[in-house]
Backbone of each chain as ProteinMPNN parsed JSONL, in Angstrom:
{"seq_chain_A": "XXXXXXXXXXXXXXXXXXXXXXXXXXXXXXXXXXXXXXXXXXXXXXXXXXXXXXXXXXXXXXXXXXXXXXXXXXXXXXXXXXXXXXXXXXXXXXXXXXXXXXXXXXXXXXXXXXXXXXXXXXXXXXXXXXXX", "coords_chain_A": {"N_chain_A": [[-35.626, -2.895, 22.06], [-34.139, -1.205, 20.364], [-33.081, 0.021, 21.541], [-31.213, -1.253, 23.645], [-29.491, -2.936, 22.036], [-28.207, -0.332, 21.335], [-27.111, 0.536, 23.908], [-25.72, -1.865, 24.679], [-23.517, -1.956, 22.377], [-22.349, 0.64, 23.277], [-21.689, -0.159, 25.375], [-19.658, -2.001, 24.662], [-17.969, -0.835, 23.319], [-16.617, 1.315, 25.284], [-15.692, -0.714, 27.107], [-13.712, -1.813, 25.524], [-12.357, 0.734, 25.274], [-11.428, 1.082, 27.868], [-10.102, -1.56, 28.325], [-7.382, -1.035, 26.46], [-6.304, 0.855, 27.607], [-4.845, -0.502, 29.541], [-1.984, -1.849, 30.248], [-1.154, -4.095, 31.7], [-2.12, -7.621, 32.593], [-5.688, -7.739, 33.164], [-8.347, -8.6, 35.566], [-12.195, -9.891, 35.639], [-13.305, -8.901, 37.738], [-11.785, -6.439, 38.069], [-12.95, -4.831, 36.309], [-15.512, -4.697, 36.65], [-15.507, -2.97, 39.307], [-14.404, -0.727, 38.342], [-16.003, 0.289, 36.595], [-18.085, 3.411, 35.903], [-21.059, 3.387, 36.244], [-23.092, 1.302, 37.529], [-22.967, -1.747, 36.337], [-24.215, -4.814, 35.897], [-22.492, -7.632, 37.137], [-22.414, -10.357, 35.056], [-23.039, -9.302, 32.615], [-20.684, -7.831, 32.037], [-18.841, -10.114, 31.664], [-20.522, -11.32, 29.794], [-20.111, -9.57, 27.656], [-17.493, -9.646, 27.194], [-16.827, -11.955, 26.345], [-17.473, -12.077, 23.96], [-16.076, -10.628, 22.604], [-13.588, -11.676, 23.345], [-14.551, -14.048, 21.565], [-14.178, -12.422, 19.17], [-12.148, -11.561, 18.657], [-10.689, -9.554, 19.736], [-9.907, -9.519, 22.389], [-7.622, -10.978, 24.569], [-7.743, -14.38, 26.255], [-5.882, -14.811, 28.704], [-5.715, -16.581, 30.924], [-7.646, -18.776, 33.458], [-8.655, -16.02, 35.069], [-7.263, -13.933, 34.336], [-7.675, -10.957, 31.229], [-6.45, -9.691, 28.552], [-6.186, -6.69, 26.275], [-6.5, -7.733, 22.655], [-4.634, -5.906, 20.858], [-2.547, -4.463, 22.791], [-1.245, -6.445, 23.948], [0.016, -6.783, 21.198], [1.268, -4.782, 20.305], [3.472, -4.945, 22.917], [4.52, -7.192, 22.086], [5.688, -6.552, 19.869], [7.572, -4.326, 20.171], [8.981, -5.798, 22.139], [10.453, -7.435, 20.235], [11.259, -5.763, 18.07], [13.166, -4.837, 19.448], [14.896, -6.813, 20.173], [15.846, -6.994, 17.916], [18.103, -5.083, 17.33], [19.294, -5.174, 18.942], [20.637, -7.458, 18.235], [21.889, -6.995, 16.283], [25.072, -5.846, 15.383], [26.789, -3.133, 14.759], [28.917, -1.753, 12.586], [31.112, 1.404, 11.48], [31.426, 2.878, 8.027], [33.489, 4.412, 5.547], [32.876, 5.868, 3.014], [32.948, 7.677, -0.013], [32.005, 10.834, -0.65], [31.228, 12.018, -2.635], [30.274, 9.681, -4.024], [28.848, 8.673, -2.298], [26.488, 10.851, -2.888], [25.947, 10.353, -5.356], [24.408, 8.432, -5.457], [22.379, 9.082, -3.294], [20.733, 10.693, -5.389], [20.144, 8.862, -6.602], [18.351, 7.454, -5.655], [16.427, 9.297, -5.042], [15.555, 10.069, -7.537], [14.743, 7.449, -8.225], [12.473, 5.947, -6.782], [10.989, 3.988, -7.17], [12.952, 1.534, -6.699], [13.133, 0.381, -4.918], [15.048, 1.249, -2.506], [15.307, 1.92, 1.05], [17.239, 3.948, 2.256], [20.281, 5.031, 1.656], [22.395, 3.188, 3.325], [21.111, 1.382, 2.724], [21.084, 0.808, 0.287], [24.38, 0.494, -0.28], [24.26, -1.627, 1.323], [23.097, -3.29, -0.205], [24.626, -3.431, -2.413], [27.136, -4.443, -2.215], [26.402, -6.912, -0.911], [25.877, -8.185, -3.711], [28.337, -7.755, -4.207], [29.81, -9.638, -3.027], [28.776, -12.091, -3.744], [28.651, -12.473, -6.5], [31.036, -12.978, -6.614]], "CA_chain_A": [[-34.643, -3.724, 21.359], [-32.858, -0.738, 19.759], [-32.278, 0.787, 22.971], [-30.517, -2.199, 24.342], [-28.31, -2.696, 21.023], [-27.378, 0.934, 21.358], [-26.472, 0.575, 25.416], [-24.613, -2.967, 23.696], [-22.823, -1.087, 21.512], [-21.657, 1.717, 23.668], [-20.459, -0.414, 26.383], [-18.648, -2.642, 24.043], [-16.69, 0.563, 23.229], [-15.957, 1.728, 26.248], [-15.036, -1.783, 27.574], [-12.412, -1.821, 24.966], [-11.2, 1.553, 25.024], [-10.784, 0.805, 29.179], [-8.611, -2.862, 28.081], [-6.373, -0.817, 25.467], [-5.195, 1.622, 27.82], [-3.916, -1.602, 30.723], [-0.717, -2.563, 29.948], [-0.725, -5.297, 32.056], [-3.499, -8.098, 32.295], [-6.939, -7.243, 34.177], [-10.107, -9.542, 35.67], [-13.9, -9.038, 35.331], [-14.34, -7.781, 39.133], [-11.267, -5.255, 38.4], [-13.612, -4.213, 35.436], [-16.64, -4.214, 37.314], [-15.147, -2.252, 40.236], [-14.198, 0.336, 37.472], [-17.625, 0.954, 35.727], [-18.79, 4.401, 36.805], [-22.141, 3.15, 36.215], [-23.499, -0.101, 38.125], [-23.034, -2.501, 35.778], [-24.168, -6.374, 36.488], [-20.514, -8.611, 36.328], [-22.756, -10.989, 34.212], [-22.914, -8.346, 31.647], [-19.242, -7.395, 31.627], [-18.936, -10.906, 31.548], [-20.65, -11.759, 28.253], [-19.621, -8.604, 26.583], [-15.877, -9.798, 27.519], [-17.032, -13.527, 25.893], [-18.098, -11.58, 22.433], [-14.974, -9.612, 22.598], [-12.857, -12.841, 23.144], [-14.656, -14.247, 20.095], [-13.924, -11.264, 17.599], [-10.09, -11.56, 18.804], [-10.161, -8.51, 20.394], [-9.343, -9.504, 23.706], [-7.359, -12.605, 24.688], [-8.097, -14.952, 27.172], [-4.568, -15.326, 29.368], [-5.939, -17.925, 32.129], [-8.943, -18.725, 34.144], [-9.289, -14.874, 35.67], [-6.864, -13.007, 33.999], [-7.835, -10.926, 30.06], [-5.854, -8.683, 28.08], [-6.6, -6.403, 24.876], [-5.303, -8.085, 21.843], [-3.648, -4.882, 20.026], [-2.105, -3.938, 23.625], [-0.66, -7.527, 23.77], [0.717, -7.047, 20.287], [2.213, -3.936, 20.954], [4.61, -5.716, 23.787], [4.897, -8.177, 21.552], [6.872, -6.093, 18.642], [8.237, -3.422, 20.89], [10.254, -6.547, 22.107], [11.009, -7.937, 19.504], [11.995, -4.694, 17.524], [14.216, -4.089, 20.433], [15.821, -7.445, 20.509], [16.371, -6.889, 16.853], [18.333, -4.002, 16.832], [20.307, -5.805, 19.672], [21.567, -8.482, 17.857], [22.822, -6.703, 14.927], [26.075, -5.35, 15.765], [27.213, -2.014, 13.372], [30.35, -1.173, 12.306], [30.943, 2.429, 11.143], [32.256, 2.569, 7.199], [33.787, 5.5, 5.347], [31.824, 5.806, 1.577], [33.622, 9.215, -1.166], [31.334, 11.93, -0.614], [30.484, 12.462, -4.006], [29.586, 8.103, -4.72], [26.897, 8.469, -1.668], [25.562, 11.763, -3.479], [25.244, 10.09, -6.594], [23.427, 7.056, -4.508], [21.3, 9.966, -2.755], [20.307, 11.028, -6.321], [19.315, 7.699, -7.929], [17.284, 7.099, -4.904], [15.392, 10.701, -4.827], [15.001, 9.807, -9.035], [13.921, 6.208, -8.548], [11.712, 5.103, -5.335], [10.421, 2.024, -7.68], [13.815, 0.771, -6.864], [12.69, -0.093, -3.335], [15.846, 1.709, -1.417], [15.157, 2.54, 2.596], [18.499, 4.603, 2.531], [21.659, 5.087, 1.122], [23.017, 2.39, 3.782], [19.98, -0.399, 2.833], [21.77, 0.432, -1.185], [25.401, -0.046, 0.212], [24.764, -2.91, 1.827], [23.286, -4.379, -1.451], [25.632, -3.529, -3.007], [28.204, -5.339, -1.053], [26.516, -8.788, -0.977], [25.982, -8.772, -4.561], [29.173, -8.086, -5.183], [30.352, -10.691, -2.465], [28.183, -13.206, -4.024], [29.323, -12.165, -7.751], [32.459, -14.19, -6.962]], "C_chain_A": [[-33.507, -2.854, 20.826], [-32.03, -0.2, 20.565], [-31.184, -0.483, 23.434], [-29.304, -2.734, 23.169], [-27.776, -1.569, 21.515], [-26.344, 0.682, 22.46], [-25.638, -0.879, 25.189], [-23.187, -2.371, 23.407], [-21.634, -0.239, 22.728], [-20.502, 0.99, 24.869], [-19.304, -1.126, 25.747], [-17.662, -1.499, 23.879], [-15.854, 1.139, 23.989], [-14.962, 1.221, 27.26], [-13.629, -1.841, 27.256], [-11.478, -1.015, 25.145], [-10.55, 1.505, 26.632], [-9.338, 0.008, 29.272], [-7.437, -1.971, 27.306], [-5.738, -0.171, 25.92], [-4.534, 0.823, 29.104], [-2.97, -2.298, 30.084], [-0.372, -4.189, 30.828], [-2.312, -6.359, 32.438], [-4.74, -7.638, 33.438], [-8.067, -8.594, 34.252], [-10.873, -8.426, 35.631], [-13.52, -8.544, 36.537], [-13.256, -6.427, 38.811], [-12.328, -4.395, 36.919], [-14.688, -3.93, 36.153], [-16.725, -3.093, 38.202], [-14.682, -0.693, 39.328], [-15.342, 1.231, 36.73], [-18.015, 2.149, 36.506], [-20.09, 4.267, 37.149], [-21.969, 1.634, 36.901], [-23.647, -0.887, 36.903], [-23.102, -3.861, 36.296], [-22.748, -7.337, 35.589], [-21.14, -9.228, 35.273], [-22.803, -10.384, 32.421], [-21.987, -8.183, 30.992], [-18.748, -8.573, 30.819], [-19.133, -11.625, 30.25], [-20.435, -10.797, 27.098], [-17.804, -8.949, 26.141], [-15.694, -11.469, 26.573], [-16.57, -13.67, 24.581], [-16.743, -11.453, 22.348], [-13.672, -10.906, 22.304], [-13.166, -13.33, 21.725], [-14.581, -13.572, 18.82], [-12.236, -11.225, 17.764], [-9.859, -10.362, 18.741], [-9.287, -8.408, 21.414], [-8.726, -11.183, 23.804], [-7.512, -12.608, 26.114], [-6.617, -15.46, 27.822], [-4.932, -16.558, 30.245], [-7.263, -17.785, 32.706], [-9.038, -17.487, 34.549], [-8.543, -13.506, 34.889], [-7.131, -12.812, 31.875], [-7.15, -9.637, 29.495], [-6.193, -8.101, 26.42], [-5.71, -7.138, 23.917], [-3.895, -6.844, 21.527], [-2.221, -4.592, 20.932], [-0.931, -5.27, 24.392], [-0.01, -7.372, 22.431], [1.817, -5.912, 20.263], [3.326, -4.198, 21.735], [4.982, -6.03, 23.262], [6.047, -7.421, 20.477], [7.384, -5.066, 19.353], [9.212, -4.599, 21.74], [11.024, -7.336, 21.212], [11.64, -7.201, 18.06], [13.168, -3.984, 18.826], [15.314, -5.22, 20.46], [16.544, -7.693, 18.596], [17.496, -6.394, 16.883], [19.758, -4.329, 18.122], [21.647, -6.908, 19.285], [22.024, -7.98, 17.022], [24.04, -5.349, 15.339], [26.222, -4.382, 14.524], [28.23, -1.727, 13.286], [30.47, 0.006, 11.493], [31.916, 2.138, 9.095], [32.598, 4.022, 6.551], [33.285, 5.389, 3.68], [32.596, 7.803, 1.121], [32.301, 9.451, -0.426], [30.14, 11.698, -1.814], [29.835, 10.747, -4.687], [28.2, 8.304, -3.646], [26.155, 10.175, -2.321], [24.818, 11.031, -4.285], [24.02, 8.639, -6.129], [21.957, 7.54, -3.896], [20.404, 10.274, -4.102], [19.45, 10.371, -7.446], [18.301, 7.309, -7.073], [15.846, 7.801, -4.507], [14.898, 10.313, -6.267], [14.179, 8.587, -9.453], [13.833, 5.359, -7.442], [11.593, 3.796, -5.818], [11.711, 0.852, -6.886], [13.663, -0.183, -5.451], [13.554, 0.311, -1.821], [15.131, 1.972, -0.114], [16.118, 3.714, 2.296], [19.342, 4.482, 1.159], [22.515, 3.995, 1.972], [22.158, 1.41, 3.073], [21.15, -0.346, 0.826], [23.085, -0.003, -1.218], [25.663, -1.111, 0.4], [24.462, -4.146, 0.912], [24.094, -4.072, -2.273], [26.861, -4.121, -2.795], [27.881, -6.819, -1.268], [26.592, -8.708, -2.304], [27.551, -8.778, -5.366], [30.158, -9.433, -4.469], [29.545, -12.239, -3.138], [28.34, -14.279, -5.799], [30.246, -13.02, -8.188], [32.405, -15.389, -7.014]], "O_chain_A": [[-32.34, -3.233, 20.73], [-30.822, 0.031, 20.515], [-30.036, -0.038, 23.426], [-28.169, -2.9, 23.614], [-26.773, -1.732, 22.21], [-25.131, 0.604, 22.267], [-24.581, -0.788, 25.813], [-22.135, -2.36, 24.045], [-20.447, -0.504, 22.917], [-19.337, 1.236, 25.183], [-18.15, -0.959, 26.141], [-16.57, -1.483, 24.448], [-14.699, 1.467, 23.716], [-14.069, 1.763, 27.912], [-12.662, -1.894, 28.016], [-10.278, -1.281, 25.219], [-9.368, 1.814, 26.783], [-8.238, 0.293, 29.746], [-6.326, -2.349, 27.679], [-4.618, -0.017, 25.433], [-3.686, 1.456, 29.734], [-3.2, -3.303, 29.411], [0.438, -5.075, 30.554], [-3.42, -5.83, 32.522], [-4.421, -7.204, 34.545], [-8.472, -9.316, 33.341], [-10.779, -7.199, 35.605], [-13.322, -7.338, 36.388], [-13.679, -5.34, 39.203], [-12.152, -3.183, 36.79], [-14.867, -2.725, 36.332], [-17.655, -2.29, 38.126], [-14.717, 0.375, 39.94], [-15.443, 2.423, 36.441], [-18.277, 2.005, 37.7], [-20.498, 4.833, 38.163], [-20.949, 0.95, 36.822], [-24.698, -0.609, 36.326], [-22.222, -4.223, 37.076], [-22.309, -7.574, 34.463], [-20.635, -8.854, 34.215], [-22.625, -11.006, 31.374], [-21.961, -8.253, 29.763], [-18.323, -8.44, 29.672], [-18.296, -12.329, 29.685], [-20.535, -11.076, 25.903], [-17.147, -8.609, 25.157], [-14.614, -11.965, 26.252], [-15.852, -14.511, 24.041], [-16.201, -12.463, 21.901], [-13.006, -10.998, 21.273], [-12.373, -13.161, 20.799], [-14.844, -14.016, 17.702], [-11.385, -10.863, 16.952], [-9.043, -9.883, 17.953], [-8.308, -7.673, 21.538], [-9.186, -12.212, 23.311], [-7.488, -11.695, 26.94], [-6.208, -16.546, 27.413], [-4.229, -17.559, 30.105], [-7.955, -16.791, 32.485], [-10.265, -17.45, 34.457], [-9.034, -12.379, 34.827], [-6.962, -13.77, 31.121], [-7.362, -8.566, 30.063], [-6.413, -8.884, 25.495], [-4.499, -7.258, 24.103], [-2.704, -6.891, 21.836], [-1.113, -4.483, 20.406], [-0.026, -5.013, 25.186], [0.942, -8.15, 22.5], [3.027, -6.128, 20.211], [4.35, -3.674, 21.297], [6.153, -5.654, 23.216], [7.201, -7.845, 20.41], [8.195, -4.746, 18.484], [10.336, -4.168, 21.995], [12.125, -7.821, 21.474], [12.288, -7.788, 17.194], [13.732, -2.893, 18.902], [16.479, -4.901, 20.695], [17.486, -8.407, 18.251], [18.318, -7.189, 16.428], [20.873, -3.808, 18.118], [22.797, -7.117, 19.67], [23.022, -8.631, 16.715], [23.765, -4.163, 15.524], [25.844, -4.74, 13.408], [28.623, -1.241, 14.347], [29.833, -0.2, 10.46], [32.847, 1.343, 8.969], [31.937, 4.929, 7.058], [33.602, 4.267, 3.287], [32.645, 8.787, 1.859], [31.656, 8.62, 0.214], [28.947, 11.403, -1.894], [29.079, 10.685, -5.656], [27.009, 8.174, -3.928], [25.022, 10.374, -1.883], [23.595, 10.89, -4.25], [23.01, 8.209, -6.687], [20.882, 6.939, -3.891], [19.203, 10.089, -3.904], [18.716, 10.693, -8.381], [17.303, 6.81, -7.592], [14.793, 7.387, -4.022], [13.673, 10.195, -6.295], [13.372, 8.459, -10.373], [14.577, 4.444, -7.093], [11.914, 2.753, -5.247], [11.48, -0.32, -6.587], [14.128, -1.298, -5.22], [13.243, 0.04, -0.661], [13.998, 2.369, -0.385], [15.434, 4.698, 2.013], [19.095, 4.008, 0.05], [23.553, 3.741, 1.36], [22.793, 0.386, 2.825], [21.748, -1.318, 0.364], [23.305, -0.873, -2.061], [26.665, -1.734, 0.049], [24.94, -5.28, 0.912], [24.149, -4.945, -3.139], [27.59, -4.076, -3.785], [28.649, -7.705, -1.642], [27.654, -9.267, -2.578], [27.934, -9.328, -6.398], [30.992, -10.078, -5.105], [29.962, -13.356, -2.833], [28.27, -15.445, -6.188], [30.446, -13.593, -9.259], [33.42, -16.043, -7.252]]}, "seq_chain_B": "XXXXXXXXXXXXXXXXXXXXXXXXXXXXXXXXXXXXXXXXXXXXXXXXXXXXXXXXXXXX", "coords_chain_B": {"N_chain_B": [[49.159, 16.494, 10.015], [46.33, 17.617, 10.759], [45.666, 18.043, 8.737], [44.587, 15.788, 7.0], [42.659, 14.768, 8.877], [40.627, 16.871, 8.337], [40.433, 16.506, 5.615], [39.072, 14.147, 5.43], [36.61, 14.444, 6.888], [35.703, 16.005, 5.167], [35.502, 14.631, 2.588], [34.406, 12.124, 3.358], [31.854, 10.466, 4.032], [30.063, 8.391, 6.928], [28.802, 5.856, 7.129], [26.191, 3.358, 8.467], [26.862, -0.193, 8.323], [26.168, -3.823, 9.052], [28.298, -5.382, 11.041], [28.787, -7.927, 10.397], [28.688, -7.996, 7.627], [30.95, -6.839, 7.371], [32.724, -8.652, 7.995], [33.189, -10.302, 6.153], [33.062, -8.664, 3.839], [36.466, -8.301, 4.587], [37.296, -10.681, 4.707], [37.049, -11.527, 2.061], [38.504, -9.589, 0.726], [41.508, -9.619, 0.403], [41.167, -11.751, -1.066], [40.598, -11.284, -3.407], [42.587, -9.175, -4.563], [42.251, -6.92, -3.591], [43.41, -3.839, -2.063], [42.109, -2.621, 0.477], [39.126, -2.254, 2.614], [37.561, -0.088, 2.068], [38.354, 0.124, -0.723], [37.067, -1.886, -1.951], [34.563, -1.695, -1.283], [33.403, 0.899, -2.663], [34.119, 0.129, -5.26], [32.173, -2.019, -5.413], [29.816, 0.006, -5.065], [30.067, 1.183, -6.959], [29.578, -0.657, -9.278], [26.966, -1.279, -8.84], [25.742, 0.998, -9.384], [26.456, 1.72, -12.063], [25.079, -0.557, -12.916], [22.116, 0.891, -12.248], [22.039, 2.393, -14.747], [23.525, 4.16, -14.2], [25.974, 6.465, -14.7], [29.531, 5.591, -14.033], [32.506, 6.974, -14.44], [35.744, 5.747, -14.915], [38.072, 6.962, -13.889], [37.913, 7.515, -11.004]], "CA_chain_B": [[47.703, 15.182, 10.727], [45.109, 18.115, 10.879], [44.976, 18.033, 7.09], [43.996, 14.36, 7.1], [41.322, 14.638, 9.699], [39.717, 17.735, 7.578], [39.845, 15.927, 4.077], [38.096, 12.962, 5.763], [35.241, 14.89, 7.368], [35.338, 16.657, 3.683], [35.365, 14.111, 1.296], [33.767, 11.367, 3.523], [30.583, 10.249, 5.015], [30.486, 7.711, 7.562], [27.636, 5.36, 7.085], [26.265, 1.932, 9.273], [27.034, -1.645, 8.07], [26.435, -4.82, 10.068], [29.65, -5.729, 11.384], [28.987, -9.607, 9.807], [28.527, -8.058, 6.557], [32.069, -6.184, 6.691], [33.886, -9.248, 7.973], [32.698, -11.136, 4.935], [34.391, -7.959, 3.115], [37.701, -8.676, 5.311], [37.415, -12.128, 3.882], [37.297, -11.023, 0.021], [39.592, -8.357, 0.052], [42.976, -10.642, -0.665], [41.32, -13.115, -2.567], [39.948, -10.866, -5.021], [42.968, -8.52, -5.261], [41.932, -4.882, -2.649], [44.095, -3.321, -0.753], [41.467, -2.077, 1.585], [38.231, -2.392, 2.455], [37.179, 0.767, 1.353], [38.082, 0.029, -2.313], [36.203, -3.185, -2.13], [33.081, -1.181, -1.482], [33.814, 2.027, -3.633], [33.966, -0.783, -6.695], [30.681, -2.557, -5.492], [28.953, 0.76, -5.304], [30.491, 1.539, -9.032], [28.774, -1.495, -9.709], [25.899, -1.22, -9.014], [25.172, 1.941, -10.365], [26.501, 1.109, -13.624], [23.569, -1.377, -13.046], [21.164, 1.059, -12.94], [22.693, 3.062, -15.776], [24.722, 5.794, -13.38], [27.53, 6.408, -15.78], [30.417, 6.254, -13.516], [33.902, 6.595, -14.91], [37.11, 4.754, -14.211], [39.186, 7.636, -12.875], [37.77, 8.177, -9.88]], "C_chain_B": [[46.131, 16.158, 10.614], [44.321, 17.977, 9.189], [44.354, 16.754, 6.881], [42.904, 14.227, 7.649], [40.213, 15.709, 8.817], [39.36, 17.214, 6.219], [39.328, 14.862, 4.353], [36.828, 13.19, 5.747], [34.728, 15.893, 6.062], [34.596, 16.015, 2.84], [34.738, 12.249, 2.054], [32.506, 10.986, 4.001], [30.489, 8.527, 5.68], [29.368, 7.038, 7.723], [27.874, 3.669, 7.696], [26.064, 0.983, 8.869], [26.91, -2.529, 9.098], [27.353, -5.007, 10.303], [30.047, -7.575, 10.625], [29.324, -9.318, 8.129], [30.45, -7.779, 5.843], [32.978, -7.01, 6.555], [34.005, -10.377, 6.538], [33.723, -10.542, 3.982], [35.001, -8.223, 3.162], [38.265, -9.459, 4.336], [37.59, -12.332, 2.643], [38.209, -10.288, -0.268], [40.62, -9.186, -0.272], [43.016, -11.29, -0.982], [41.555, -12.514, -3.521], [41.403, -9.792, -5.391], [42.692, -6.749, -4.406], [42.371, -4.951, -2.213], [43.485, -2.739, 0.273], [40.186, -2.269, 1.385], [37.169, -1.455, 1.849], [37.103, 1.032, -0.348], [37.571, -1.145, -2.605], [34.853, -2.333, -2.441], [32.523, 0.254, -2.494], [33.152, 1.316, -5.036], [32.734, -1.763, -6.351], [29.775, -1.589, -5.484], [28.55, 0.888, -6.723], [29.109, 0.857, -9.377], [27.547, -1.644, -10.644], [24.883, -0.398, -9.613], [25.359, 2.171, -11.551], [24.805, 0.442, -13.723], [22.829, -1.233, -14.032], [21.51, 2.363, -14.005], [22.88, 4.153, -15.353], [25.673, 5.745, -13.975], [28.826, 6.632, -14.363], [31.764, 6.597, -13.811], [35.217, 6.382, -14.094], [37.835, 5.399, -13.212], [38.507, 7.769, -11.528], [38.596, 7.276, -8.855]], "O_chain_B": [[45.038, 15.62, 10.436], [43.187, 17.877, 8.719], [43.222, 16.922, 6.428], [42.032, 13.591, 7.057], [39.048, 15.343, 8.663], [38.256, 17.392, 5.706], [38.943, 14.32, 3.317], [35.983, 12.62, 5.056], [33.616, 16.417, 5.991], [33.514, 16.353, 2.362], [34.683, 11.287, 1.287], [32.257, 11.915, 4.768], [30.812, 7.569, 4.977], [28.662, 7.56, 8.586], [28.869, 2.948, 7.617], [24.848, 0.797, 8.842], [27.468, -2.209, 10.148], [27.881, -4.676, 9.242], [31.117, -8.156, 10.445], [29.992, -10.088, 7.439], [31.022, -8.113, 4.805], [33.883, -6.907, 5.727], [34.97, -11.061, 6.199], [34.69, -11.09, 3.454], [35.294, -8.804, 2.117], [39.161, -9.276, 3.513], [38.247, -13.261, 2.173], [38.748, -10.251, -1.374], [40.612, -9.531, -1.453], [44.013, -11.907, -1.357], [42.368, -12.792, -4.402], [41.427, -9.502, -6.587], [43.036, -5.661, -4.867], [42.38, -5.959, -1.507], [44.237, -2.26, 1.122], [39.804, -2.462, 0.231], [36.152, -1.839, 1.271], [36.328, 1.705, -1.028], [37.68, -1.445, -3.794], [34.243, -2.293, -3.51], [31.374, 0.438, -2.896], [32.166, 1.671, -5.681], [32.339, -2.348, -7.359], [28.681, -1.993, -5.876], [27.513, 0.8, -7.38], [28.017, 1.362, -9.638], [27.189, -1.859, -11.802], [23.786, -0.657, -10.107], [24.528, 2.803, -12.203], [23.796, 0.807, -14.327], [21.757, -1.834, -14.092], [20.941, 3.41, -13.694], [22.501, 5.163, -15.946], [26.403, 4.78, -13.753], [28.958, 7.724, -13.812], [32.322, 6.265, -12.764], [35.557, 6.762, -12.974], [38.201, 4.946, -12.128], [39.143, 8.671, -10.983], [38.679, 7.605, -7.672]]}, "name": "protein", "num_of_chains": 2, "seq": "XXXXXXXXXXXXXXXXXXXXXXXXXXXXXXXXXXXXXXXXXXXXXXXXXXXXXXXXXXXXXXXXXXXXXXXXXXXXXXXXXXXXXXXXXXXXXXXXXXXXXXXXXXXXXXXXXXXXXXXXXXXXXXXXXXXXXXXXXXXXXXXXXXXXXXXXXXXXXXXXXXXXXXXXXXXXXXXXXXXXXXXXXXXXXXXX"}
């Protein structure tokens, strides 16, 4: 019984760490056909079931399954790309010595929540556009 | 002209705004009274660091 947990266990692991490195979706026989060891499909099969039910792996269609994480990955690597697309930048010219003192309140006070010296700029800007 | 290009890259730093945010600026500068967009944002920096109690004074 513990033996067969363990050999459980291990393949679950290995299953996964196989799905996490396919970027694009995979079936059971291309898993089966992969096992260095003879593994029965039925096996792969209900380890791939479990795996579905912990929302590891999603279920794309009748044959095809992909890792979640490796699906979420795509998922914000396009959509941090189509970010960064839509926001057009315009270059601005800021004294020297006002973005020091900006650099200085931001090195003295993280609480404040700054990213940058641009993320403080640019609040500074709406509130004063909003001011009016 | 060379002196102009050297007290820029001196006394400025050239930092990235959305382009929606600046035209908004555009849009405020001759209601409120700026001759440029640069002293729009100069005097919202002030501001803000008055805020958080950055003493800044007038002359600058």
């Amino acid at each position: 019984m513990r033996t067969s947990l363990l050999l459980e266990k291990h393949l679950k692991k290995q299953l996964l760490e196989f799905m996490e490195d396919r970027e694009e979706p995979f079936s059971i026989s291309l898993l089966v056909n992969c096992c260095l060891q003879p593994i029965p499909a039925t096996m792969i099969r209900d380890m791939l079931c479990k795996l579905v039910d912990e929302g590891e792996v999603i279920r794309i269609d009748d044959e095809r399954y992909m890792a979640t994480r490796v699906l979420m990955k795509k998922w914000l690597r396009q959509k941090i790309k189509r970010n960064e697309e839509d926001v057009n930048f315009d270059e601005l010219e800021v004294p020297r010595n006002l973005f020091k003192e900006i650099s200085k309140l931001l090195r003295e006070r993280p609480e404040l929540g700054y990213i940058d010296e641009s993320d403080f700029i640019r609040d500074a800007i709406r509130r004063s556009l909003y001011r009016r | 002209m060379p002196k102009t290009v050297a007290k820029t890259e001196a006394e400025y730093v050239f930092v990235k705004i959305p382009k929606s945010l600046l035209d908004e600026v555009d849009k405020a500068i001759g209601k409120h009274g700026y001759r440029s967009r640069t002293e729009f944002i100069k005097d919202a920096i002030r501001n803000l660091l008055r805020e958080y109690g950055v003493y800044r004074s007038e002359s600058e």
